[in-house]
ZADRENKOL-428875 format. One record per residue (C-alpha): x, y, z; residue in three letters; residue number from 0. Coordinates in steps of 0.05 Angstrom, whole numbers. Layout:
N
r x: X, y: Y, z: Z, code: ALA, pos: NUM
...
END
This chain:
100
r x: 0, y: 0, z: 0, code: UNK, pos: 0
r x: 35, y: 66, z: -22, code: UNK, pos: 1
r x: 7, y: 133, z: 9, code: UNK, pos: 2
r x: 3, y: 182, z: -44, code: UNK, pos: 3
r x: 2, y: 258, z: -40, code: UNK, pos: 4
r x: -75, y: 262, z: -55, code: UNK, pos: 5
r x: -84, y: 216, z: 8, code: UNK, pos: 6
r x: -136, y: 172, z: -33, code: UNK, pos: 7
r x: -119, y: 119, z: 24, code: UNK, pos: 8
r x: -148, y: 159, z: 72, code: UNK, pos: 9
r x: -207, y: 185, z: 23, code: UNK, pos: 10
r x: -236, y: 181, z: -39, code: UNK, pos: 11
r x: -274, y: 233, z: -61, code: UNK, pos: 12
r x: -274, y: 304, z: -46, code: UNK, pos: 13
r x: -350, y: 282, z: -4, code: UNK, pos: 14
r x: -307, y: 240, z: 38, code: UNK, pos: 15
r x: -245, y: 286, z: 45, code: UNK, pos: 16
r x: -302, y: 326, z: 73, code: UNK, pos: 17
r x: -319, y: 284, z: 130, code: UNK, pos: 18
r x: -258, y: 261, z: 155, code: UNK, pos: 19
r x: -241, y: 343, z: 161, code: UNK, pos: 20
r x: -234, y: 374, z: 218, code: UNK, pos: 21
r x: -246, y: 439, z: 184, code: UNK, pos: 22
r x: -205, y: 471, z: 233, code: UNK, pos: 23
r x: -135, y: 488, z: 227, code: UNK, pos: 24
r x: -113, y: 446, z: 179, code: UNK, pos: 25
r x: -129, y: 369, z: 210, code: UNK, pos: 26
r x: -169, y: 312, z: 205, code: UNK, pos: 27
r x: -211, y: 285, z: 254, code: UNK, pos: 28
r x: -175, y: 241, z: 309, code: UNK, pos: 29
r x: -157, y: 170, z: 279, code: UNK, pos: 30
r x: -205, y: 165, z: 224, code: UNK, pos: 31
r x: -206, y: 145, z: 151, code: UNK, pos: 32
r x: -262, y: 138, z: 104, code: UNK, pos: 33
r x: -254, y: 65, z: 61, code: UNK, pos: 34
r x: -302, y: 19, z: 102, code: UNK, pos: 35
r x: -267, y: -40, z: 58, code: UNK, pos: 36
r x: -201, y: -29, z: 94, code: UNK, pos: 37
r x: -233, y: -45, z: 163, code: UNK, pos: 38
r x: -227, y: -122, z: 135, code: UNK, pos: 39
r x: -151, y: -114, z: 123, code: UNK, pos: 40
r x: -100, y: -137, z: 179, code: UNK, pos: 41
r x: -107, y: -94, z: 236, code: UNK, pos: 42
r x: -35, y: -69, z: 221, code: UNK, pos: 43
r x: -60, y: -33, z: 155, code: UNK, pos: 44
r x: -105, y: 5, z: 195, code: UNK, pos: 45
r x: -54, y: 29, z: 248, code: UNK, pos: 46
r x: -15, y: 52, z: 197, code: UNK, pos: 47
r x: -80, y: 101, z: 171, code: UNK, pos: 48
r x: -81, y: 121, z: 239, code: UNK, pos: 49
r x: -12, y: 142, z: 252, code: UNK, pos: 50
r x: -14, y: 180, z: 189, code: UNK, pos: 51
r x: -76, y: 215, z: 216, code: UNK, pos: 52
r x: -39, y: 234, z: 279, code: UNK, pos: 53
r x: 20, y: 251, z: 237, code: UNK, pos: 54
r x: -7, y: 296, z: 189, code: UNK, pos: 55
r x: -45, y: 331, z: 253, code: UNK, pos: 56
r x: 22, y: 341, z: 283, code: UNK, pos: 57
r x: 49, y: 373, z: 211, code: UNK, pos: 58
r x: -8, y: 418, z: 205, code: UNK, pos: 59
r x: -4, y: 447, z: 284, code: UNK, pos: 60
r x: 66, y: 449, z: 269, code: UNK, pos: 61
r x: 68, y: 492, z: 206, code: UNK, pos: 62
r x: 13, y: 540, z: 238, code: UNK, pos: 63
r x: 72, y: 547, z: 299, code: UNK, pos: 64
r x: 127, y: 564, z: 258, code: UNK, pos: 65
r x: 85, y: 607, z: 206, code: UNK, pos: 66
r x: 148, y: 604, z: 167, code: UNK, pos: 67
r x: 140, y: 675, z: 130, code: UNK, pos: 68
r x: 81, y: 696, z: 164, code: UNK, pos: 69
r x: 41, y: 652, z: 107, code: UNK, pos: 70
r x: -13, y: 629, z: 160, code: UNK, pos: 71
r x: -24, y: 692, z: 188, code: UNK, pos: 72
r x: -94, y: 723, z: 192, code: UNK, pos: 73
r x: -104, y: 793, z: 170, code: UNK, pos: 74
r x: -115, y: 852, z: 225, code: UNK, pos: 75
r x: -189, y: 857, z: 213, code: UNK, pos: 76
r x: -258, y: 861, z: 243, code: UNK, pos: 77
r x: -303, y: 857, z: 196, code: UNK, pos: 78
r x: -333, y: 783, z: 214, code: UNK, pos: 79
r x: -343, y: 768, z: 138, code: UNK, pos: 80
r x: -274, y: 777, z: 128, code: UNK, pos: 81
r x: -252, y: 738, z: 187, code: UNK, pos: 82
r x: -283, y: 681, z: 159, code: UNK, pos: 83
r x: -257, y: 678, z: 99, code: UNK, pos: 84
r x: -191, y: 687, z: 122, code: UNK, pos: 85
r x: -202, y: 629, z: 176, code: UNK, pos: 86
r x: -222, y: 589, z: 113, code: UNK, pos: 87
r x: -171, y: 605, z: 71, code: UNK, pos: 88
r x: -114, y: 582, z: 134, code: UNK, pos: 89
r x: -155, y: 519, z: 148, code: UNK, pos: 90
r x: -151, y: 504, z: 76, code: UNK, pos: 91
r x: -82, y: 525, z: 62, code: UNK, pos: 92
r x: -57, y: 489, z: 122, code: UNK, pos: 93
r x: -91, y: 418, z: 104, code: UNK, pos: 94
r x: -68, y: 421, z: 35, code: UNK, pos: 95
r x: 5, y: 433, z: 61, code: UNK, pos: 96
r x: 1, y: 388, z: 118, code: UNK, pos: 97
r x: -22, y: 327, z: 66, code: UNK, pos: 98
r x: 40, y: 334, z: 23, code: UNK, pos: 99
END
């Protein structure tokens, strides 16, 4: 099994990259994946899904602590509209650099 940069392991459709989101800063929800079919795989397969969970987690609360370049920054603002798109533009950008 080879885990590839568009995590299809984990997911397989944009629906289900959807609800194994955390949709907040960056992660996945705690030791979840989304293929039902891998539940009847040694119980070894599915440890290592869960460890890359937890590692890609620890990547994205990593990269929002260094904020290498100010890149996950949110803008001084407070207009709530644009607070919220900026919180979804970090949560975003943060997943899809966590998951590479």
């Amino acid at each position: 099994m080879i885990l590839s940069r568009s995590c299809s392991i984990l997911w397989s459709s944009l629906e289900d990259e959807l609800q194994i989101r955390a949709m907040k800063r960056g992660m996945l929800k705690p030791d979840t994946f989304h293929e039902k079919r891998l539940l009847c795989q040694p119980p070894g397969v599915n440890v290592m899904l869960v460890v890359y969970n937890r590692f890609h987690n620890y990547v994205a609360d990593v990269f929002l602590k260094i904020n290498e370049g100010g890149r996950f920054t949110l803008p001084p603002t407070k207009i709530e509209k644009d607070i919220n798109e900026a919180l979804v533009k970090q949560e975003n950008d943060l997943f899809q650099t966590a998951r590479l």
